[in-house]
C-alpha positions as CSV (number, residue, x, y, z in Angstrom):
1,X,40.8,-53.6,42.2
2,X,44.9,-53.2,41.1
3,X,45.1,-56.4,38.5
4,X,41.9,-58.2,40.0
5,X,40.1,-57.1,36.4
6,X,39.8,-59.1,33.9
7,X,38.3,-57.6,30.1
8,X,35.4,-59.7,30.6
9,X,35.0,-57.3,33.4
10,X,34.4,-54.4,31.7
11,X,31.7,-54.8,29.3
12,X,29.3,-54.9,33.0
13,X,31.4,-52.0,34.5
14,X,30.8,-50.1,31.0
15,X,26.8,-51.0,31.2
16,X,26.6,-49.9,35.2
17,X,28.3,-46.4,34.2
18,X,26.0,-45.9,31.6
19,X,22.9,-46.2,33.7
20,X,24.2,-44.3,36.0
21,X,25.4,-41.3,33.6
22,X,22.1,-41.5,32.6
23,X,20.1,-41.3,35.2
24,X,22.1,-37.8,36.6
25,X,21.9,-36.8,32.5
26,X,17.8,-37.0,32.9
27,X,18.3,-35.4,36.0
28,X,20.1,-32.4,34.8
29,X,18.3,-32.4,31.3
30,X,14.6,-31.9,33.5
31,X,16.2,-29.6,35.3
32,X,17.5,-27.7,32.2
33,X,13.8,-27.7,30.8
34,X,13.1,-26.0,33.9
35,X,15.1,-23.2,33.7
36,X,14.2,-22.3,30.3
37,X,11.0,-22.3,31.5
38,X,11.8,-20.0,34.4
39,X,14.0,-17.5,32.4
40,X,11.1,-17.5,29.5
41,X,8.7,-16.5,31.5
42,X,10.8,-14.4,33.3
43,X,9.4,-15.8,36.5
44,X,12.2,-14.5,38.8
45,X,11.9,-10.9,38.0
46,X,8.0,-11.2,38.3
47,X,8.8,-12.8,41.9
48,X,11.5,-10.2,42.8
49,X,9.6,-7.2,42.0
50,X,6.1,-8.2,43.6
51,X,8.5,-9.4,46.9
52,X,10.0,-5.8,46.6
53,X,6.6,-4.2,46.2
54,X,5.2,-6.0,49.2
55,X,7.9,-6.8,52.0
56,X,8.5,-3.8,54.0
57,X,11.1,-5.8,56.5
58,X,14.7,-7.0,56.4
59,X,14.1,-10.2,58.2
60,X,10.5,-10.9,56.2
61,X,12.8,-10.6,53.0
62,X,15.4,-13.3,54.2
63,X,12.7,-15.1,55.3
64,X,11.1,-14.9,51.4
65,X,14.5,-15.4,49.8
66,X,15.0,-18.4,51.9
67,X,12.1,-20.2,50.9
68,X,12.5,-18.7,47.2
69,X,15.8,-20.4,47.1
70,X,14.9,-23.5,49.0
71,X,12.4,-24.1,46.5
72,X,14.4,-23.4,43.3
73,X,17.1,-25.4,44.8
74,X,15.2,-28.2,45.2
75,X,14.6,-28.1,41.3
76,X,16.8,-26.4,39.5
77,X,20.4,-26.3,38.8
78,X,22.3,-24.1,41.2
79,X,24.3,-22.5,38.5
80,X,21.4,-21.8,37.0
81,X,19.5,-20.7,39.6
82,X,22.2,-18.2,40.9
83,X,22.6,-17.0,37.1
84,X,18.8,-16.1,37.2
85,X,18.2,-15.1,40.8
86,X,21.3,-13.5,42.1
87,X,20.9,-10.4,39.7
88,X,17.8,-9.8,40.5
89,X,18.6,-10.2,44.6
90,X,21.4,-8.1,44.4
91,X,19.0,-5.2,43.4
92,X,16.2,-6.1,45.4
93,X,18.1,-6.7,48.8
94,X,19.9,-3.1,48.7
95,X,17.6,-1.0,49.9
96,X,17.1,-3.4,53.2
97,X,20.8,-3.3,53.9
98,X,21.6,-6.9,53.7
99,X,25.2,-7.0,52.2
100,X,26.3,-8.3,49.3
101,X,28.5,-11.0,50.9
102,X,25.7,-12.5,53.6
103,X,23.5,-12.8,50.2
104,X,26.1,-14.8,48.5
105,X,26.5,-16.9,51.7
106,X,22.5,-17.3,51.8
107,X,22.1,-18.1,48.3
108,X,25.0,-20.7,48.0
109,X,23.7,-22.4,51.8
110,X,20.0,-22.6,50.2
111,X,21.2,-24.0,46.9
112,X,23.4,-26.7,48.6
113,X,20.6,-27.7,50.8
114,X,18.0,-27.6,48.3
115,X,20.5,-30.9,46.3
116,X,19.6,-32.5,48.8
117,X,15.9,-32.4,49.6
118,X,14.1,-34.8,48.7
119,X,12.5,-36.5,46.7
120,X,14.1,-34.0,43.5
121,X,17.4,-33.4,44.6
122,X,20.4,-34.2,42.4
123,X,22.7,-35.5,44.9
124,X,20.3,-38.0,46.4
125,X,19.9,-39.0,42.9
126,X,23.4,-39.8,42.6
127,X,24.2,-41.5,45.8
128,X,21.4,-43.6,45.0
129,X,22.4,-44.7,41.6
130,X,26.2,-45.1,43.0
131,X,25.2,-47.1,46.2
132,X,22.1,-48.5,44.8
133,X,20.5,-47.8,47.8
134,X,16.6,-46.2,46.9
135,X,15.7,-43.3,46.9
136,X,13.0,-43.6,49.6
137,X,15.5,-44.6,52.2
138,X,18.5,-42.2,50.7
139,X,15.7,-39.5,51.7
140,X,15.4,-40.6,55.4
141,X,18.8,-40.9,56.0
142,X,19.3,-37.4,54.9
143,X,16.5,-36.1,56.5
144,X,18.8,-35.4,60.0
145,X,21.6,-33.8,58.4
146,X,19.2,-31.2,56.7
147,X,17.8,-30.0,60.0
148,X,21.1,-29.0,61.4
149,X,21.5,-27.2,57.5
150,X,18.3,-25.7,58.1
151,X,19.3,-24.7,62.0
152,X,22.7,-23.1,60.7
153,X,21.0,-21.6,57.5
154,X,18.7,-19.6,59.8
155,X,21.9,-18.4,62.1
156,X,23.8,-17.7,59.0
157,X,20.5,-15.6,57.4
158,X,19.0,-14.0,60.9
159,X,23.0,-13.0,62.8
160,X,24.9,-11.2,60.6
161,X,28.3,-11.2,62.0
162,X,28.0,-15.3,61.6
163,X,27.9,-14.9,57.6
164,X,30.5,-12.3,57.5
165,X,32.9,-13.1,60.2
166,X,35.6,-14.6,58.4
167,X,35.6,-12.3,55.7
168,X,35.7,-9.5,57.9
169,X,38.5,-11.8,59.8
170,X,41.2,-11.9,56.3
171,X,39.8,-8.0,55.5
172,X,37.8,-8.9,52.4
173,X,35.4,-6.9,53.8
């Protein structure tokens, strides 16, 4: 690319940005809409407390914040969805003993994985405006390396000492 470009060159390069800054700009604006929504209605609170009410079980709570997560992953921001959710988690998650530091580990595994699950998430998005590969087969490419996510999300949620080995290991913990 050194010296190969020519300024006839860059009215195309310009154009092919564009469309793809504005495909990931929809993206993030839909996904904006749907956190207003969510914080609005005060949807996460309503879920947390009826979760709280009804769960009597450590592993049955994972098991609920795991598919909470997965799902808001999968549509919303993950800032935004850790700005909403992780407050209320934090209170919720207490009384079942599940520390502070395997929640954060949860939340953040759940959120990654949900950018990639198709057919909403951002990243496959992205790649497939950058590669100009579809979407359809972006999503079955992907589909292998979020089993394994799944597979390690489960040890990470279900065996404690995985999730808070190495902060345990450099004393954070």
């Amino acid at each position: 690319m050194y010296r190969n470009m020519k300024l006839g060159d860059l009215g195309p390069l310009f154009l092919s940005t564009a469309k793809t800054t504005g495909v990931v700009f929809l993206v993030i604006a839909t996904a904006n809409i749907f956190n207003w929504l969510m914080a609005v209605e005060n949807i996460p609170t309503k879920l947390a407390l009826f979760f709280a009410d009804n769960i009597g079980n450590k592993y049955l709570m994972i098991f609920v914040i795991n598919a909470l997560l997965l799902f808001l992953g999968t549509f919303m921001d993950a800032t935004a969805a850790m700005v909403i959710t992780v407050p209320i988690l934090m209170k919720i998650t207490a009384p079942f003993g599940i520390h502070p530091v395997m929640l954060g580990t949860i939340v953040v595994l759940n959120l990654m994985i949900g950018l990639l699950t198709p057919p909403v998430g951002l990243c496959l998005f992205i790649a497939g405006n950058i590669s100009g590969i579809s979407l359809e087969r972006i999503s079955r490419a992907v589909l292998p390396f979020l089993a394994v996510e799944i597979v390690v999300l489960l040890l990470v949620s279900y065996i404690e000492p995985i999730a808070l080995f190495l902060p345990r290991f450099f004393g954070y913990i």
